[in-house]
N, C-alpha and C positions, 0 to 999 in steps of 0.2 A: 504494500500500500504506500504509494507514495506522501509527502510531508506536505503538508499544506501551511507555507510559509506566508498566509494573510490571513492565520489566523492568532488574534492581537488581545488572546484569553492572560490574563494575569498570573490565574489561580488554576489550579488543578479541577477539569472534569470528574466527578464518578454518578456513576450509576447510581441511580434511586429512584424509588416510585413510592411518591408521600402524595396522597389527597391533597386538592386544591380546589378553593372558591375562588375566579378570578370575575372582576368586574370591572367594569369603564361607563363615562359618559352614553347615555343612552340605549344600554346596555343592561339584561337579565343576565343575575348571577351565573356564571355558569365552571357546573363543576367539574373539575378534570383531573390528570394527575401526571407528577413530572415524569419526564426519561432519566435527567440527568440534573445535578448540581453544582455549583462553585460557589466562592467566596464569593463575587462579583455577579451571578447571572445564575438563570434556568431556563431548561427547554423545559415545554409545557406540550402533552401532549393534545389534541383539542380535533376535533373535526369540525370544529366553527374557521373555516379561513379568510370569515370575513375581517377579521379581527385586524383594524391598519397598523401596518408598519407608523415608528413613532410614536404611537400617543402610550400616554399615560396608564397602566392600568395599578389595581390593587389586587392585591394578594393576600390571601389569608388561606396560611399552612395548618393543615390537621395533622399534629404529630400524635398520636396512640402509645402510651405507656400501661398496658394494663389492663386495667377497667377507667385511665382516666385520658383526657384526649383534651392536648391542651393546643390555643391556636396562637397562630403568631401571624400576625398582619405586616405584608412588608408591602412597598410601591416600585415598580420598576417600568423601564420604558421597553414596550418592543419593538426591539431591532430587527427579525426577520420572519418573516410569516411562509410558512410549504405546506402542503397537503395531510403531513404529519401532524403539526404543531406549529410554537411560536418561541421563538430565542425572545428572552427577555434581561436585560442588564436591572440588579437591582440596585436603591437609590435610596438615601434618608429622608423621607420626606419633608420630616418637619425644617430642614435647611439645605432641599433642594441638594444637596453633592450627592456621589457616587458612592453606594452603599460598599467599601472594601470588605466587609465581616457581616454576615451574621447573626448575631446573637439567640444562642438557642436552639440552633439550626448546628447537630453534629455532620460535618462535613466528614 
Protein backbone atom coordinates (compact mmCIF):
# COMPACT_ATOMS: atom_id res chain seq x y z
CA UNK A 1 0.00 0.00 0.00
CA UNK A 2 1.54 2.97 -0.92
CA UNK A 3 2.13 6.33 1.68
CA UNK A 4 -0.08 8.99 1.21
CA UNK A 5 2.04 11.99 1.94
CA UNK A 6 -1.16 14.73 2.03
CA UNK A 7 -2.05 13.29 4.79
CA UNK A 8 -1.59 16.23 7.41
CA UNK A 9 -3.01 13.96 10.64
CA UNK A 10 -1.02 15.16 13.86
CA UNK A 11 -2.07 12.25 16.18
CA UNK A 12 -2.24 8.68 15.61
CA UNK A 13 -5.59 6.89 13.90
CA UNK A 14 -7.16 3.72 15.77
CA UNK A 15 -9.97 1.88 15.32
CA UNK A 16 -13.10 2.39 17.35
CA UNK A 17 -16.61 2.02 17.05
CA UNK A 18 -18.27 4.33 20.17
CA UNK A 19 -22.06 5.46 19.45
CA UNK A 20 -22.67 8.99 18.38
CA UNK A 21 -25.43 11.69 18.20
CA UNK A 22 -24.22 14.13 15.80
CA UNK A 23 -26.30 17.20 14.96
CA UNK A 24 -26.04 20.76 12.80
CA UNK A 25 -28.09 23.65 11.94
CA UNK A 26 -31.34 22.58 10.50
CA UNK A 27 -30.73 19.23 11.08
CA UNK A 28 -32.53 15.96 13.08
CA UNK A 29 -30.24 14.22 15.44
CA UNK A 30 -28.83 11.67 13.90
CA UNK A 31 -27.24 8.60 15.33
CA UNK A 32 -24.30 6.83 14.18
CA UNK A 33 -21.15 5.47 15.07
CA UNK A 34 -17.23 6.08 14.49
CA UNK A 35 -14.78 3.95 12.38
CA UNK A 36 -11.88 5.46 13.74
CA UNK A 37 -10.36 8.18 16.28
CA UNK A 38 -7.53 10.72 17.16
CA UNK A 39 -6.47 13.28 19.25
CA UNK A 40 -7.54 15.84 16.80
CA UNK A 41 -10.42 14.21 14.47
CA UNK A 42 -13.02 11.35 13.71
CA UNK A 43 -14.40 9.47 10.81
CA UNK A 44 -18.14 9.15 11.53
CA UNK A 45 -19.79 6.50 10.00
CA UNK A 46 -23.35 7.91 8.55
CA UNK A 47 -25.39 7.06 5.32
CA UNK A 48 -26.80 10.60 5.57
CA UNK A 49 -24.11 12.32 2.79
CA UNK A 50 -25.86 15.12 2.61
CA UNK A 51 -24.08 16.21 5.47
CA UNK A 52 -21.74 19.70 3.90
CA UNK A 53 -18.25 19.68 3.84
CA UNK A 54 -17.21 22.77 6.57
CA UNK A 55 -19.98 23.45 8.73
CA UNK A 56 -20.08 23.04 12.12
CA UNK A 57 -21.46 20.16 13.67
CA UNK A 58 -21.83 18.74 17.46
CA UNK A 59 -21.11 15.61 18.87
CA UNK A 60 -22.14 13.93 21.60
CA UNK A 61 -20.12 10.51 22.44
CA UNK A 62 -21.88 7.50 24.30
CA UNK A 63 -19.15 5.82 26.18
CA UNK A 64 -20.76 2.55 28.13
CA UNK A 65 -18.95 1.50 31.39
CA UNK A 66 -21.14 -1.08 32.75
CA UNK A 67 -24.48 -0.51 33.51
CA UNK A 68 -23.41 3.32 33.34
CA UNK A 69 -23.05 5.30 29.90
CA UNK A 70 -21.75 8.55 30.29
CA UNK A 71 -21.67 11.37 27.22
CA UNK A 72 -19.31 13.70 26.37
CA UNK A 73 -20.20 16.43 23.85
CA UNK A 74 -17.55 17.68 21.62
CA UNK A 75 -17.81 20.28 18.37
CA UNK A 76 -15.95 19.65 15.34
CA UNK A 77 -15.83 20.99 11.66
CA UNK A 78 -16.30 18.48 8.78
CA UNK A 79 -13.62 18.28 6.48
CA UNK A 80 -14.69 15.56 4.09
CA UNK A 81 -17.85 13.86 3.35
CA UNK A 82 -17.81 9.89 0.81
CA UNK A 83 -20.44 7.48 0.68
CA UNK A 84 -19.02 5.84 3.96
CA UNK A 85 -19.12 8.72 6.21
CA UNK A 86 -17.64 12.09 7.39
CA UNK A 87 -13.81 13.13 8.54
CA UNK A 88 -14.53 15.49 11.18
CA UNK A 89 -11.55 17.65 12.84
CA UNK A 90 -12.41 18.25 16.54
CA UNK A 91 -12.51 21.86 18.14
CA UNK A 92 -13.19 23.71 21.64
CA UNK A 93 -15.83 25.32 21.26
CA UNK A 94 -16.23 27.53 23.88
CA UNK A 95 -12.87 29.43 22.39
CA UNK A 96 -13.34 28.51 18.83
CA UNK A 97 -9.26 26.68 18.59
CA UNK A 98 -8.58 23.23 17.56
CA UNK A 99 -9.56 20.63 19.84
CA UNK A 100 -5.57 18.86 20.33
CA UNK A 101 -6.96 16.26 23.27
CA UNK A 102 -9.77 14.86 24.21
CA UNK A 103 -10.76 14.74 27.40
CA UNK A 104 -12.23 11.58 28.49
CA UNK A 105 -12.12 10.18 25.23
CA UNK A 106 -9.35 6.88 25.91
CA UNK A 107 -7.54 7.01 22.67
Amino acid sequence: MPIDTTDRRKSQRRQASVSIYLTYPGQRRIRCRTQNLSAGGVFVQTSDASIPQGITVELVFVIKRGRIARLHRRWAVVTHVNRDGAGMMLYNHRDATLWSHSPGLSM
